[in-house]
Backbone as XML, in Angstrom:
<?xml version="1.0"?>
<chain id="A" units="angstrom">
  <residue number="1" name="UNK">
    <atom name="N" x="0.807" y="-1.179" z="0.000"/>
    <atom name="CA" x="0.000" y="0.000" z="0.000"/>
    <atom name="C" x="0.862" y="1.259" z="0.000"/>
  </residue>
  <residue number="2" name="UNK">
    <atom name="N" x="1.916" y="0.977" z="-0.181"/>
    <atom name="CA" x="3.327" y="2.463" z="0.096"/>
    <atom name="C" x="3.178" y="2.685" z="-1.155"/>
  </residue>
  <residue number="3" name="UNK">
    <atom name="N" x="2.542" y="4.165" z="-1.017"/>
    <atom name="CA" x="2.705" y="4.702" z="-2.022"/>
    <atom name="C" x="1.268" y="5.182" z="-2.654"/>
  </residue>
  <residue number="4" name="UNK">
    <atom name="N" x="0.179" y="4.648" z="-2.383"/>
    <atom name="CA" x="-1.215" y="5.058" z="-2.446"/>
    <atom name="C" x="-2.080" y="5.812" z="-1.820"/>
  </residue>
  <residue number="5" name="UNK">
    <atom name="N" x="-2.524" y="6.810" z="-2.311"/>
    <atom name="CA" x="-2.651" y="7.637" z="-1.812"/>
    <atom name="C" x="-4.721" y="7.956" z="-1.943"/>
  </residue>
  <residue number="6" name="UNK">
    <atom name="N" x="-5.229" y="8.633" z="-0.916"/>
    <atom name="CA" x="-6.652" y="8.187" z="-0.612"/>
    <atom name="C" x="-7.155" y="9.648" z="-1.269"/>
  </residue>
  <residue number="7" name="UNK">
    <atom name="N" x="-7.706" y="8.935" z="-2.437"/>
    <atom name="CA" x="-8.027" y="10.136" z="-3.555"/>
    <atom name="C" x="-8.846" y="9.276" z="-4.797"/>
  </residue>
  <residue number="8" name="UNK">
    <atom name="N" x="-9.454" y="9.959" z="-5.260"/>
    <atom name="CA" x="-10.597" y="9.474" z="-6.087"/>
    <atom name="C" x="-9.625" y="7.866" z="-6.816"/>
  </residue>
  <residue number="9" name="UNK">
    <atom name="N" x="-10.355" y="6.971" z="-7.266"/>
    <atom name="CA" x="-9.576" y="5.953" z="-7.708"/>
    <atom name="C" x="-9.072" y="5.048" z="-6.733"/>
  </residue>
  <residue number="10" name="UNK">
    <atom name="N" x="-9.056" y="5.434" z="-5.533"/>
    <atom name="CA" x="-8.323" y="4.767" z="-4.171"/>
    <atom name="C" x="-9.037" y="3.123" z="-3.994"/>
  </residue>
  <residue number="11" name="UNK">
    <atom name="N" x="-10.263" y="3.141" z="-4.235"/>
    <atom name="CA" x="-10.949" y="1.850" z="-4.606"/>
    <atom name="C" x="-10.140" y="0.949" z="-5.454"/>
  </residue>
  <residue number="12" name="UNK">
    <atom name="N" x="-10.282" y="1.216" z="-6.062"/>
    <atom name="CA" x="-9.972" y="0.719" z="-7.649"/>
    <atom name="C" x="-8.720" y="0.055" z="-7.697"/>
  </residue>
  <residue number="13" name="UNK">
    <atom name="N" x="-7.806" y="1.004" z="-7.442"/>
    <atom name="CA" x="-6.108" y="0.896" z="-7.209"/>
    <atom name="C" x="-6.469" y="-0.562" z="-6.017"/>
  </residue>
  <residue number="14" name="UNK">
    <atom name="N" x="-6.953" y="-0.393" z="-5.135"/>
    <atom name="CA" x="-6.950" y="-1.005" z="-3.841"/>
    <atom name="C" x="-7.123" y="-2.789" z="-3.874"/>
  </residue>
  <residue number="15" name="UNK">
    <atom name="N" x="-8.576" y="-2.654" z="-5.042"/>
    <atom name="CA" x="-8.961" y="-4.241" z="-5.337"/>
    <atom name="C" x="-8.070" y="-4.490" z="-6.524"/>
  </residue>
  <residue number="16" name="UNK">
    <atom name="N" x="-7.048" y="-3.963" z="-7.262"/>
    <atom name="CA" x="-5.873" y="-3.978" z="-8.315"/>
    <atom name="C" x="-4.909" y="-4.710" z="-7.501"/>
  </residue>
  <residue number="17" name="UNK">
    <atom name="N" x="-4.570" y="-4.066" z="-6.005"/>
    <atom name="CA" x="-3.190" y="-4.787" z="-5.515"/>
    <atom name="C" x="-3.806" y="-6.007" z="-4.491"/>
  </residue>
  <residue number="18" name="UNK">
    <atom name="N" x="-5.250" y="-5.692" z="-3.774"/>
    <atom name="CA" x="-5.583" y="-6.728" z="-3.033"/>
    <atom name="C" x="-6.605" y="-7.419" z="-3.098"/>
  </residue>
  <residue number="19" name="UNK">
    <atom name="N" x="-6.982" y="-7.452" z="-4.336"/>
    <atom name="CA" x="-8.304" y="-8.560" z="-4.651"/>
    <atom name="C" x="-7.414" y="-9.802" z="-5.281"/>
  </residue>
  <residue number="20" name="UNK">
    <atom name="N" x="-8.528" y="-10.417" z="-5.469"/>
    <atom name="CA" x="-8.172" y="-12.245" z="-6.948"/>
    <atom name="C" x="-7.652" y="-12.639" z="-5.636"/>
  </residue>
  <residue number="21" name="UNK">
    <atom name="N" x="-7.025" y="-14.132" z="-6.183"/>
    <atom name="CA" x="-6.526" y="-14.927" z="-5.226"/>
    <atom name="C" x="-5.198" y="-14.672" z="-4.807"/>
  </residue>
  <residue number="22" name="UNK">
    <atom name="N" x="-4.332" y="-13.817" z="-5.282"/>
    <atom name="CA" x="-3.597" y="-13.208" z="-4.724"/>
    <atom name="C" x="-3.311" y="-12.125" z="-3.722"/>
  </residue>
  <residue number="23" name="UNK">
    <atom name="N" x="-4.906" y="-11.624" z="-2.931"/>
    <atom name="CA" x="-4.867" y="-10.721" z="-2.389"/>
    <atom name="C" x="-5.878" y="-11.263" z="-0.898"/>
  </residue>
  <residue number="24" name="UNK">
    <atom name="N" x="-6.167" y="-10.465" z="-0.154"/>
    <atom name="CA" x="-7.219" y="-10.829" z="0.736"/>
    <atom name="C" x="-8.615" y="-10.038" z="0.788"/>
  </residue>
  <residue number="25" name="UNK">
    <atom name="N" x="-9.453" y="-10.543" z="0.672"/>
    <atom name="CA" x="-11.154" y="-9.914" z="0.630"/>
    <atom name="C" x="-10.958" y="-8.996" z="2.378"/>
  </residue>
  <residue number="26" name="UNK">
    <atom name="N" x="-10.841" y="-9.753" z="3.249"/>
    <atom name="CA" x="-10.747" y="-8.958" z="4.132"/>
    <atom name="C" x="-10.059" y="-8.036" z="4.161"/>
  </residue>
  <residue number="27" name="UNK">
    <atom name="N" x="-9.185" y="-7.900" z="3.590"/>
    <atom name="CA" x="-8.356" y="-6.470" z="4.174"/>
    <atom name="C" x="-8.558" y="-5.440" z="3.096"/>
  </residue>
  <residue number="28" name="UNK">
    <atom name="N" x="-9.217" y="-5.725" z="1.724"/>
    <atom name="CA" x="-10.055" y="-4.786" z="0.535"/>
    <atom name="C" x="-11.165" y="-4.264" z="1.879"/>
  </residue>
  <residue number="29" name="UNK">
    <atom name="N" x="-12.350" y="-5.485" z="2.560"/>
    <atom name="CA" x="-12.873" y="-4.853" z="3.043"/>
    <atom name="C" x="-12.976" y="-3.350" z="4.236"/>
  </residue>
  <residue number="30" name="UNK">
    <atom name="N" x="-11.828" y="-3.450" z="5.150"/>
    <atom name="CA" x="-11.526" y="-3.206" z="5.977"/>
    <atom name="C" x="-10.491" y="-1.427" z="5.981"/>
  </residue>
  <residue number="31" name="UNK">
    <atom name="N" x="-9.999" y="-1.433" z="4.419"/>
    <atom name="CA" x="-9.131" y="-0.410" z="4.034"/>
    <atom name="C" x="-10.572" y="0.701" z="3.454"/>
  </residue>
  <residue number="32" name="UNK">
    <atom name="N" x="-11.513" y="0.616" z="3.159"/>
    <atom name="CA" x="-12.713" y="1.712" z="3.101"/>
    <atom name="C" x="-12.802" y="1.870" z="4.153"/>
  </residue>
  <residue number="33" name="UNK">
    <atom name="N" x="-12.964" y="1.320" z="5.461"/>
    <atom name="CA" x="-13.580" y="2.728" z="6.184"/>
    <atom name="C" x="-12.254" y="2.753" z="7.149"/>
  </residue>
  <residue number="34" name="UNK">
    <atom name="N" x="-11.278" y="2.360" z="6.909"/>
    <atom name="CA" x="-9.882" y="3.090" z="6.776"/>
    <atom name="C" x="-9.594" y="4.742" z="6.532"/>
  </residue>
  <residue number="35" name="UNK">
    <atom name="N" x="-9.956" y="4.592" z="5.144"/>
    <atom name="CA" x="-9.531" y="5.912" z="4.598"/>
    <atom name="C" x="-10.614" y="6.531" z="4.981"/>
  </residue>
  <residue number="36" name="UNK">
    <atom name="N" x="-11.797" y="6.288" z="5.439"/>
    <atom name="CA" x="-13.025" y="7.487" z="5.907"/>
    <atom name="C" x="-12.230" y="8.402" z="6.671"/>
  </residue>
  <residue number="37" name="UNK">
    <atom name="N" x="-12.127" y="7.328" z="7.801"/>
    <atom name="CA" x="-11.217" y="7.835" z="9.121"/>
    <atom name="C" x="-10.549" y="8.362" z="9.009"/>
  </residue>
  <residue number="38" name="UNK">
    <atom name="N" x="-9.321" y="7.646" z="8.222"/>
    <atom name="CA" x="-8.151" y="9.257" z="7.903"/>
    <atom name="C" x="-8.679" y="10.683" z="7.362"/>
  </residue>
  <residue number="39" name="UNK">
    <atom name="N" x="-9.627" y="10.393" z="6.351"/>
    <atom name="CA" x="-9.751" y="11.475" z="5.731"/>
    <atom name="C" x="-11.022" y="12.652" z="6.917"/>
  </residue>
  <residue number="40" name="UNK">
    <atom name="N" x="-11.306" y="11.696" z="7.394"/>
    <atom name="CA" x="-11.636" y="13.093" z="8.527"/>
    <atom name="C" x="-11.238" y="13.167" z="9.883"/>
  </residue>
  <residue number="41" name="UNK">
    <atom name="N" x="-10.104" y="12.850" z="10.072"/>
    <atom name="CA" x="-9.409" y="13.021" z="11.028"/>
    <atom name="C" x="-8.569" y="14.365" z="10.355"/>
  </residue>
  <residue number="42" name="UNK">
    <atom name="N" x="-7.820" y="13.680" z="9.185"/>
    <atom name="CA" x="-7.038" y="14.671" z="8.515"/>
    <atom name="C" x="-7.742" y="16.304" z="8.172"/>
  </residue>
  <residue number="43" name="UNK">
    <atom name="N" x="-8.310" y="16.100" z="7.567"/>
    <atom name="CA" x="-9.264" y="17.462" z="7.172"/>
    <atom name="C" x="-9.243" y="18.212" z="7.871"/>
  </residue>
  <residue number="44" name="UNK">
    <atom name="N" x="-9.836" y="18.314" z="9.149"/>
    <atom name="CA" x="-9.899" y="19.512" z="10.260"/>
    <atom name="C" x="-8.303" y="19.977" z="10.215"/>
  </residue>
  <residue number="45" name="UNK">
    <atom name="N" x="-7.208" y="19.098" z="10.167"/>
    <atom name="CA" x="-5.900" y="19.844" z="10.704"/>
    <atom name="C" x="-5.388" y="20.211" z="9.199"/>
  </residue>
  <residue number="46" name="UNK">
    <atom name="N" x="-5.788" y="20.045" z="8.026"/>
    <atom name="CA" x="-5.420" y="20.492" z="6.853"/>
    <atom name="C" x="-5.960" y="22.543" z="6.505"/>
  </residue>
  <residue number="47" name="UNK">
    <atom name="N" x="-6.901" y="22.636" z="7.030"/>
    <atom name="CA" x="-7.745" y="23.374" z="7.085"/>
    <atom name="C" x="-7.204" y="24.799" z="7.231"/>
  </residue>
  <residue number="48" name="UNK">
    <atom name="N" x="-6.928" y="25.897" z="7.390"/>
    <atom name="CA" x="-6.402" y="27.117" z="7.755"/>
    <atom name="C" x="-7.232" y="27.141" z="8.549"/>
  </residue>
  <residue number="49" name="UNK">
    <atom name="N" x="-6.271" y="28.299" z="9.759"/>
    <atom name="CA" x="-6.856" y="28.121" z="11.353"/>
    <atom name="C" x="-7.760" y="29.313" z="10.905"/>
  </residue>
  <residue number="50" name="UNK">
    <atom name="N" x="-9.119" y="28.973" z="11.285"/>
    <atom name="CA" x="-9.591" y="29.919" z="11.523"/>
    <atom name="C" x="-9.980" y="30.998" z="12.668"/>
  </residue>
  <residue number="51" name="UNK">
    <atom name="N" x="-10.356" y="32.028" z="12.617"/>
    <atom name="CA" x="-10.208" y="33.268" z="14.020"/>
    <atom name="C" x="-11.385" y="32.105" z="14.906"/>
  </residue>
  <residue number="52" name="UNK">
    <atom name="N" x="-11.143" y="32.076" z="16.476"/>
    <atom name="CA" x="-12.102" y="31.582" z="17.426"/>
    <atom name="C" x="-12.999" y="31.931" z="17.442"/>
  </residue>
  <residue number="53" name="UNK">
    <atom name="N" x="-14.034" y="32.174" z="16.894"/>
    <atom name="CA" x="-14.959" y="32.554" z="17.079"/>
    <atom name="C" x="-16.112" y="31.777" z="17.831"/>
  </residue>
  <residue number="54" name="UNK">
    <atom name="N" x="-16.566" y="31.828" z="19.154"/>
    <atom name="CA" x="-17.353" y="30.924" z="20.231"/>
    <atom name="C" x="-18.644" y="31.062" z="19.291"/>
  </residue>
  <residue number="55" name="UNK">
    <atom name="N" x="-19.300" y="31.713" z="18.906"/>
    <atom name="CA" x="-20.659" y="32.097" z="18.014"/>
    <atom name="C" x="-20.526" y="31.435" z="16.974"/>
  </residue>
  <residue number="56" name="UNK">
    <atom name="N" x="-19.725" y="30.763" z="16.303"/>
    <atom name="CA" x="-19.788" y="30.230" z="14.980"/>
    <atom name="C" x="-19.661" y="28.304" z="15.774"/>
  </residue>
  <residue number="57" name="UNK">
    <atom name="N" x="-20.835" y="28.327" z="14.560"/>
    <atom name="CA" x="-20.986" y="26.731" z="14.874"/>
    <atom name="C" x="-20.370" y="25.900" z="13.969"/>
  </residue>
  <residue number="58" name="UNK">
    <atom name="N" x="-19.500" y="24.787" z="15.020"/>
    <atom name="CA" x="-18.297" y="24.299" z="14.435"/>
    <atom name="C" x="-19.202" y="23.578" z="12.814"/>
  </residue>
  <residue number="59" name="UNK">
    <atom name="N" x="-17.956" y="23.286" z="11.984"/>
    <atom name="CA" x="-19.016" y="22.366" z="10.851"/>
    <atom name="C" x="-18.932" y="20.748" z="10.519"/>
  </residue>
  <residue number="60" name="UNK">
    <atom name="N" x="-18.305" y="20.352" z="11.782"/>
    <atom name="CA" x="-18.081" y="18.944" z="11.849"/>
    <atom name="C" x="-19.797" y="18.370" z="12.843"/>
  </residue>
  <residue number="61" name="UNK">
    <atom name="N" x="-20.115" y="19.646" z="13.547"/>
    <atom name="CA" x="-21.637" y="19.130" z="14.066"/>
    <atom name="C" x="-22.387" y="18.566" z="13.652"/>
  </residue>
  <residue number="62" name="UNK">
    <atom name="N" x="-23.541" y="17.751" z="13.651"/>
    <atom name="CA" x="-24.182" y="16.603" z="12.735"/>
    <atom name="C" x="-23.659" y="15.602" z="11.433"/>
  </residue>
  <residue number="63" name="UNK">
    <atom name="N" x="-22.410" y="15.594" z="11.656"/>
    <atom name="CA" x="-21.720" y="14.930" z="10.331"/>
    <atom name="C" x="-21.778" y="13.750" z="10.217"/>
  </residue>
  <residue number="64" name="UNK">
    <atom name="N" x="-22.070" y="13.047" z="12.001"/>
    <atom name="CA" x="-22.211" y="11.676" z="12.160"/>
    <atom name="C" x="-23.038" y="11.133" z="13.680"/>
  </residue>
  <residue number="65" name="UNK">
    <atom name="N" x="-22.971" y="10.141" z="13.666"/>
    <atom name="CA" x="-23.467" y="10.057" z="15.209"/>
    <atom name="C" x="-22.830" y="10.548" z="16.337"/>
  </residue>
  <residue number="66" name="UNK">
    <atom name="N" x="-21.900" y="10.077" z="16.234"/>
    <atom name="CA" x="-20.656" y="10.769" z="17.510"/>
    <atom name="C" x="-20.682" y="12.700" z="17.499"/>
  </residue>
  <residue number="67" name="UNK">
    <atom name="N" x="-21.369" y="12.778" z="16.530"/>
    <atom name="CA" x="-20.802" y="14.835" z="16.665"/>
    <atom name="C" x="-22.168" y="15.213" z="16.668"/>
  </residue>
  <residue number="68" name="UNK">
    <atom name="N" x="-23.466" y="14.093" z="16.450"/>
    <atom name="CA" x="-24.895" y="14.496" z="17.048"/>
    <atom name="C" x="-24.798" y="16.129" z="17.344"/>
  </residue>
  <residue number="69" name="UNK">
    <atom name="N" x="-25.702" y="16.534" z="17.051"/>
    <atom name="CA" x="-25.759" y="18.017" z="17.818"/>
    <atom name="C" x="-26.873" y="17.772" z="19.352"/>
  </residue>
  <residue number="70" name="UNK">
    <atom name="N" x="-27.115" y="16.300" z="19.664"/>
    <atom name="CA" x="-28.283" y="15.742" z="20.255"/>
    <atom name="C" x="-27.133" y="15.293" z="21.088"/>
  </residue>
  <residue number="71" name="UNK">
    <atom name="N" x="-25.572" y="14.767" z="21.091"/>
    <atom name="CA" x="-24.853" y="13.954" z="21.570"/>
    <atom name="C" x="-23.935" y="14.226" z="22.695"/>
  </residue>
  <residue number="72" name="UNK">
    <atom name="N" x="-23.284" y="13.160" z="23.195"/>
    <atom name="CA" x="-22.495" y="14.027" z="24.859"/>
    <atom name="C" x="-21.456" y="14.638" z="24.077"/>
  </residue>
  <residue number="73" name="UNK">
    <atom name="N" x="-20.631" y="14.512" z="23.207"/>
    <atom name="CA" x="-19.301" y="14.848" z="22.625"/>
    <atom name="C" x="-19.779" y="16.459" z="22.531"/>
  </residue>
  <residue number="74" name="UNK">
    <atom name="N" x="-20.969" y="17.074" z="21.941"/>
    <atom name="CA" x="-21.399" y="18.558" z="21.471"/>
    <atom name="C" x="-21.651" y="18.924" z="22.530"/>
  </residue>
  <residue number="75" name="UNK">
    <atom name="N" x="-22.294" y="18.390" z="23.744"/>
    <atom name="CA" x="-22.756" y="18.801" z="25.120"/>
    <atom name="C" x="-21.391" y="19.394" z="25.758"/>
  </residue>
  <residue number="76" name="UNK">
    <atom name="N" x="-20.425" y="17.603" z="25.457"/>
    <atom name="CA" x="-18.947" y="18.345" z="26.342"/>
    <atom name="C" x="-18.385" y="19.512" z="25.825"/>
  </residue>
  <residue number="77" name="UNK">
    <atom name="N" x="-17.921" y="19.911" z="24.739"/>
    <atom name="CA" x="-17.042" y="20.412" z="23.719"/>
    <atom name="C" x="-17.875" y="21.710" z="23.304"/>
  </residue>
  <residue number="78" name="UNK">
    <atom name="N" x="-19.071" y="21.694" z="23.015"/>
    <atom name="CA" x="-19.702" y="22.568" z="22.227"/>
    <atom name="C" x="-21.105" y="22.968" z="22.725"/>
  </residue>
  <residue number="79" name="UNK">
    <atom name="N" x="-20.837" y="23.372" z="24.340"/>
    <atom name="CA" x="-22.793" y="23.038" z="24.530"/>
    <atom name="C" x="-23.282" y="24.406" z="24.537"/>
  </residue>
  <residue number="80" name="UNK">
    <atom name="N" x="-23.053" y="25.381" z="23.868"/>
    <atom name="CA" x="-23.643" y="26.219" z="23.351"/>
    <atom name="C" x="-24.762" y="25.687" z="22.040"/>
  </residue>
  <residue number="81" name="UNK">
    <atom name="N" x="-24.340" y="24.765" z="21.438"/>
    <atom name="CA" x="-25.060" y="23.952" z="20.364"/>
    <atom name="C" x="-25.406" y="22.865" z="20.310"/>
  </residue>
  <residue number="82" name="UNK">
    <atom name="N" x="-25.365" y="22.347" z="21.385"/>
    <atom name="CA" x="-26.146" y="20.882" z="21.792"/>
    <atom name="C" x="-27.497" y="21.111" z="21.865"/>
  </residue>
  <residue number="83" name="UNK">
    <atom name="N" x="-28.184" y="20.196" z="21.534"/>
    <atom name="CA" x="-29.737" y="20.561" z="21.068"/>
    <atom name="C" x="-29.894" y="19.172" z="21.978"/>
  </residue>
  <residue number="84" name="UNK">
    <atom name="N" x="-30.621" y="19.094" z="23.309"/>
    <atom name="CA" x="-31.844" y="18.285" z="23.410"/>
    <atom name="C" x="-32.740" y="17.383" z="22.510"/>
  </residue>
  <residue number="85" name="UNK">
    <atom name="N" x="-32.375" y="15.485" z="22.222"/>
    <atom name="CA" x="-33.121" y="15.177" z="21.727"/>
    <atom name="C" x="-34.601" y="14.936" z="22.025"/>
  </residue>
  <residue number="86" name="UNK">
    <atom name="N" x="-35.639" y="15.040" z="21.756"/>
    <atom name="CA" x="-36.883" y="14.766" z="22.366"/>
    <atom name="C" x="-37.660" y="13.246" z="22.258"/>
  </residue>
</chain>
């Protein structure tokens, strides 16, 4: 995998070096939500810093379950914008 890089085609390339019987199904499976992860882990620190602004609502909020705007992570971190689920 040295040398591949997680960018459109990253599929493709991926079942090229690790599919057929020369490769393993599990670890094709397992390298997608691989690169999810990196790629939004990475993102936020790629980003130019922007000014602090406490009033601006972050834009990783509702992106997934864990950043819920309903969830403890927005309550801890962000509870100016934690919304009460009902």
């Amino acid at each position: 995998m040295v040398g591949l890089h997680i960018a459109p085609g990253f599929g493709g390339e991926l079942r090229r070096r690790l599919g057929g019987v020369a490769g393993c199904t599990h670890l094709v499976e397992l390298f997608g939500p691989l690169a999810t992860a990196a790629i939004q882990t990475v993102q936020p620190l790629r980003r130019p810093a922007a000014p602090q602004d406490e009033s601006a609502r972050p834009p990783q909020i509702d992106t997934c379950h864990a950043l819920s705007s309903g969830g403890d992570v927005v309550a801890k971190y962000w509870p100016q914008f934690f919304r009460s689920v009902q």
